[in-house]
C-alpha positions as CSV (number, residue, x, y, z in Angstrom):
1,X,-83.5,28.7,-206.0
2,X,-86.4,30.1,-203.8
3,X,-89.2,27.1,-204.0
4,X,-91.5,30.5,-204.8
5,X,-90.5,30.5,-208.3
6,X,-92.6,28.0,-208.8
7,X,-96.1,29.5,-207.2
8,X,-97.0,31.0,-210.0
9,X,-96.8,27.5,-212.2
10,X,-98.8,25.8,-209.3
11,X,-101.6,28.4,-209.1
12,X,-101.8,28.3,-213.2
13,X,-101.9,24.5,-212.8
14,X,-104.6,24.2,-210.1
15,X,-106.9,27.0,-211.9
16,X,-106.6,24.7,-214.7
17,X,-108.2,22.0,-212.6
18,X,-104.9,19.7,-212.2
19,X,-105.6,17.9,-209.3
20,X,-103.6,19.1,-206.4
21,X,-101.6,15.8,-205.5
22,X,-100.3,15.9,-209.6
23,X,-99.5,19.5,-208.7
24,X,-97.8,18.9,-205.8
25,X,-95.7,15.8,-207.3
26,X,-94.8,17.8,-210.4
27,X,-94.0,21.0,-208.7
28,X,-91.5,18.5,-205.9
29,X,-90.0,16.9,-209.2
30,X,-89.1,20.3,-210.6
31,X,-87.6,21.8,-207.6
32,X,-85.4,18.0,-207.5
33,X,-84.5,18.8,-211.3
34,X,-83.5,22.8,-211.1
35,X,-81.5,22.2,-207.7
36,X,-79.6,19.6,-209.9
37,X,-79.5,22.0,-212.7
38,X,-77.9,24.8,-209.9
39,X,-75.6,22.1,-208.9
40,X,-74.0,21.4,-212.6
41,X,-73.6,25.2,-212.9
42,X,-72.0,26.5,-210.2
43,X,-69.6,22.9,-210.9
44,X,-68.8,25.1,-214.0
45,X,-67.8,27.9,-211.9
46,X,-70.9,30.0,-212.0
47,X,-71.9,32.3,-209.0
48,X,-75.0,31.3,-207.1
49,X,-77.0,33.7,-208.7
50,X,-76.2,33.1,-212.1
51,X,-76.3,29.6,-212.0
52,X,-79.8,29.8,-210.9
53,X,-80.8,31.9,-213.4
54,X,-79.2,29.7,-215.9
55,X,-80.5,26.7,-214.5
56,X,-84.2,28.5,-214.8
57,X,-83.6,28.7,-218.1
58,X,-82.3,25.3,-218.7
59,X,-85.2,24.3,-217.2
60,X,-87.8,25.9,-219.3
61,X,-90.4,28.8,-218.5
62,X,-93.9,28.1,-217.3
63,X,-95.8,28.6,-220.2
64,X,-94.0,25.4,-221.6
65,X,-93.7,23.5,-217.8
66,X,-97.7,24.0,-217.7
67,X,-98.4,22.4,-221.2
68,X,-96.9,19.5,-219.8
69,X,-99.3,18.7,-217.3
70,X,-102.3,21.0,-219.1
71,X,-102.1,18.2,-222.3
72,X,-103.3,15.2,-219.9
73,X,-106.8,16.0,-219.3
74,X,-106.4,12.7,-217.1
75,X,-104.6,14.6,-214.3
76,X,-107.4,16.9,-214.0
77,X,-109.7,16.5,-210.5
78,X,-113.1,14.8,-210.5
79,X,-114.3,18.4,-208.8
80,X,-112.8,20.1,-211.8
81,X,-114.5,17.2,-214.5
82,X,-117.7,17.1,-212.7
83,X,-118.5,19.7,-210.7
84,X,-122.0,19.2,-210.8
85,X,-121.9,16.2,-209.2
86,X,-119.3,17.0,-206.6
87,X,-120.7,20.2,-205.3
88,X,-124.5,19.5,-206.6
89,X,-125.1,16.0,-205.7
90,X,-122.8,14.6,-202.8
91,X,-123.8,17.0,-200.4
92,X,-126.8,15.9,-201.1
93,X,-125.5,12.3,-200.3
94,X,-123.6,13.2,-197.5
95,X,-126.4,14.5,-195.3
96,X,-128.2,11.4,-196.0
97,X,-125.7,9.2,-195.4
98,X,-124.7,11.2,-191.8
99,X,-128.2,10.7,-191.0
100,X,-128.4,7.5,-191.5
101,X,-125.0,6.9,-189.9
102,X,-126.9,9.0,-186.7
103,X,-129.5,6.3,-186.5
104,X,-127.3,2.9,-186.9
105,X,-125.2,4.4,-184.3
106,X,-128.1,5.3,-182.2
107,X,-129.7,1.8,-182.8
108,X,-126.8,0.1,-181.7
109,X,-126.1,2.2,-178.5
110,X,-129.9,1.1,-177.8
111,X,-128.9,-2.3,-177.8
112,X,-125.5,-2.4,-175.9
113,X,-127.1,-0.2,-173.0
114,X,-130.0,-2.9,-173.1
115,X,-127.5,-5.6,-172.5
116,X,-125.4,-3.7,-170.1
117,X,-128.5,-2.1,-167.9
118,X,-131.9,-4.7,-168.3
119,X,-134.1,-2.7,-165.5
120,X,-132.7,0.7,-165.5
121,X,-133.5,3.4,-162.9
122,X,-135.6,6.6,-163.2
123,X,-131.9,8.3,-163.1
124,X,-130.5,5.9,-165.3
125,X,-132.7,6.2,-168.2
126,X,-133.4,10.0,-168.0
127,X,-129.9,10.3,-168.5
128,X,-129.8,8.4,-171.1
129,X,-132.4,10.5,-172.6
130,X,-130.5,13.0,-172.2
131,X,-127.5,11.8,-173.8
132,X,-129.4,10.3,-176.8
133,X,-131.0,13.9,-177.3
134,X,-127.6,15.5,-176.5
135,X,-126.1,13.4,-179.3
136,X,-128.9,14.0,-182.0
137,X,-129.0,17.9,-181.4
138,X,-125.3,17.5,-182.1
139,X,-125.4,15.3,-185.3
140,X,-128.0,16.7,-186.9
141,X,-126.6,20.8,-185.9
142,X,-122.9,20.2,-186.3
143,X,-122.9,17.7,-189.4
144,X,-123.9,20.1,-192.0
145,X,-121.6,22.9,-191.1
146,X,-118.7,20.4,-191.2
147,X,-120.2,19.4,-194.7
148,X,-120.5,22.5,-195.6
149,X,-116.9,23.7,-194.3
150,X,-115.3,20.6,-196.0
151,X,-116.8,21.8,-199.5
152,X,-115.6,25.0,-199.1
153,X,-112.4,23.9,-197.9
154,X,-112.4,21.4,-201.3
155,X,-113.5,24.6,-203.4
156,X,-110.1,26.4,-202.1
157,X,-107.5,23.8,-202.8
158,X,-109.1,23.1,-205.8
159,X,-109.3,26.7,-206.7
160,X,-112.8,26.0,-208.2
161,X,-115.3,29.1,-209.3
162,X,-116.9,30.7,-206.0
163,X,-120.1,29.9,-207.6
164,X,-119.6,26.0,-207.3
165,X,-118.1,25.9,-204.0
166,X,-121.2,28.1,-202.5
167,X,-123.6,25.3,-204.5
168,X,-122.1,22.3,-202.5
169,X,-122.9,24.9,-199.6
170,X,-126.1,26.0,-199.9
171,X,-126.9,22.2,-200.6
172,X,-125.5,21.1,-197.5
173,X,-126.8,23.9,-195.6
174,X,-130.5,23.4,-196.8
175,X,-130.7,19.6,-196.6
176,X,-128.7,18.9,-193.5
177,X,-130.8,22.0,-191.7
178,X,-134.6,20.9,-191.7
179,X,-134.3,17.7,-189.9
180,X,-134.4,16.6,-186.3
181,X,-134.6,13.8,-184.1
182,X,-136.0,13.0,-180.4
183,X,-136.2,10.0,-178.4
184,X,-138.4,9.3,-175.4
185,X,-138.5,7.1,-173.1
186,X,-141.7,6.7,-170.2
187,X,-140.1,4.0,-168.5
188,X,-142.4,1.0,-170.5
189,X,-140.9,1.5,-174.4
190,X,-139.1,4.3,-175.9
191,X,-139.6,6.0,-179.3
192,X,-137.6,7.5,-181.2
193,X,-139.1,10.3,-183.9
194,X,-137.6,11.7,-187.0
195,X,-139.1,15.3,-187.7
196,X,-138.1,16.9,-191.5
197,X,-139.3,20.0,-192.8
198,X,-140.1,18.0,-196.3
199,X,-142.7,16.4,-195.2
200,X,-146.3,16.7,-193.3
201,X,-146.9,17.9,-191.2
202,X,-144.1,20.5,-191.7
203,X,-143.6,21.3,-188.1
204,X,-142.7,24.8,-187.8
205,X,-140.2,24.5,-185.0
206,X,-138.3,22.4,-187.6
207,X,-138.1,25.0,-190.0
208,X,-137.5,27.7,-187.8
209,X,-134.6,25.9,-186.3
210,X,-133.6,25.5,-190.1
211,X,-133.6,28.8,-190.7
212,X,-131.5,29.3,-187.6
213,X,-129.0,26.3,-188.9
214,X,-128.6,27.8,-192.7
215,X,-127.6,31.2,-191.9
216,X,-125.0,29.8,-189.1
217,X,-123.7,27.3,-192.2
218,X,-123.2,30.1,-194.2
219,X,-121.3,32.5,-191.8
220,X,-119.2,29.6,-190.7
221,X,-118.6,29.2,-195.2
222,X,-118.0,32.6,-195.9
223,X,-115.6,33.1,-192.7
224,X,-113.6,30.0,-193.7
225,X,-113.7,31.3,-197.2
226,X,-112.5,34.3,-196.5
227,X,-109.6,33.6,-194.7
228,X,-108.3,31.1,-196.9
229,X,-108.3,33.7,-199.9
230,X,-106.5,36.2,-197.7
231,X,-104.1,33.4,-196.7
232,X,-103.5,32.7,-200.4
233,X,-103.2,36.6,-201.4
234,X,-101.1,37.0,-198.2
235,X,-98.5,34.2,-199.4
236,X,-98.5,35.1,-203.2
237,X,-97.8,38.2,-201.8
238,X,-94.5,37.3,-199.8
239,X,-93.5,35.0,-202.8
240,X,-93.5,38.2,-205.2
241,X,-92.0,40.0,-202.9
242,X,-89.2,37.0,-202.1
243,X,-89.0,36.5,-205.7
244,X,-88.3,40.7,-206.3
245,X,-85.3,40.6,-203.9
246,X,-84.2,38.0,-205.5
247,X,-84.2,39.3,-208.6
248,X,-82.7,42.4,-207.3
């Protein structure tokens, strides 16, 4: 028995909002159980193909092997319970706590190069300037896109609404995009400034560089969006077509 039999009972399952790991589980369990089934039958002295199609039956069709898993709303995914707080509120989390992350990391990279290098040279500290910039353009550029890829990667395994999965985006997108951080150094104390496009003075080279960061989020979204949908159309569409010459 082709393990595509049973993409149509997964799909149902994950539409329904049965978390993928139960899915997975109870679609391995099945395929155990019908290859056992197969077994018994050709042991009676069925062909191949008709013991599979007997043990199919045996086994039971989808609409009851879905009820079995649809009548435990406890299997269901938090995204699928609560999407409101899974694509509405932990981005929102997320880019605060990656900021936050940014600057205990950056803190503590201050204090081990302070221990390492007391007096530091002109060299030395410009490129550590450097570095310290390098690494906040980077955090506070590349984290939201990876927030924003993860939710849309969550939305497709899932197989949550477009809407919500574009919600944990645009959240992502617009919080992690309007902030920035630089640290200077002129040789007798450093400072380190965190710039956001929520609050005064609004720097405009903040939200510009925004803009630039939210549009990038969601062309990097909608390509990783897209191709996982063709993916899944392009492997129900060999499981139909398995499943046809099969039949045949």
């Amino acid at each position: 028995m082709q393990p595509s039999r049973f993409d149509a009972l997964r799909e149902r399952l994950l539409r329904a909002g049965i978390a993928p790991r139960h899915v997975r589980r109870y679609v391995g369990e099945l395929r155990d159980h019908l290859d056992d089934l197969v077994r018994e039958e050709t042991a009676d002295g069925a062909s191949r193909g008709a013991a599979e199609i007997k043990a199919r039956t045996r086994l039971g069709n989808d609409e009851d092997l879905a009820e079995v898993m649809l009548a435990r709303p406890e299997l269901r995914s938090i995204a699928a319970r609560y999407p409101w707080a899974v694509f509405g509120v932990s981005p929102f989390a997320l880019v605060f706590a990656a900021l936050v992350l940014c600057l205990v990391i950056e803190f503590a990279s201050f204090k081990v190069i302070h221990a390492m290098v007391a007096h530091p040279t002109v060299a030395q500290r410009e490129f550590f300037i450097s570095a310290i910039n390098l690494w906040n353009a980077f955090w506070t550029t590349v984290t939201p896109l990876v927030i924003a890829a993860a939710f849309v990667v969550v939305g497709l395994r899932q197989r949550m609404p477009p809407a919500w999965t574009f919600v944990g985006v645009a959240v992502a997108c617009f919080f992690g995009a309007f902030q920035d951080i630089h640290f200077s150094d002129d040789g007798r104390h450093g400072e380190l400034t965190f710039y956001t496009a929520f609050l005064p003075p609004f720097p405009m080279k903040v939200i510009v560089g925004g803009l630039y960061r939210i549009v990038a989020g969601f062309m990097l979204a909608g390509a990783i969006y897209w191709l996982g949908v063709h993916r899944r159309h392009a492997v129900t569409a060999e499981s139909d077509r398995t499943a046809s010459q099969a039949a045949e």
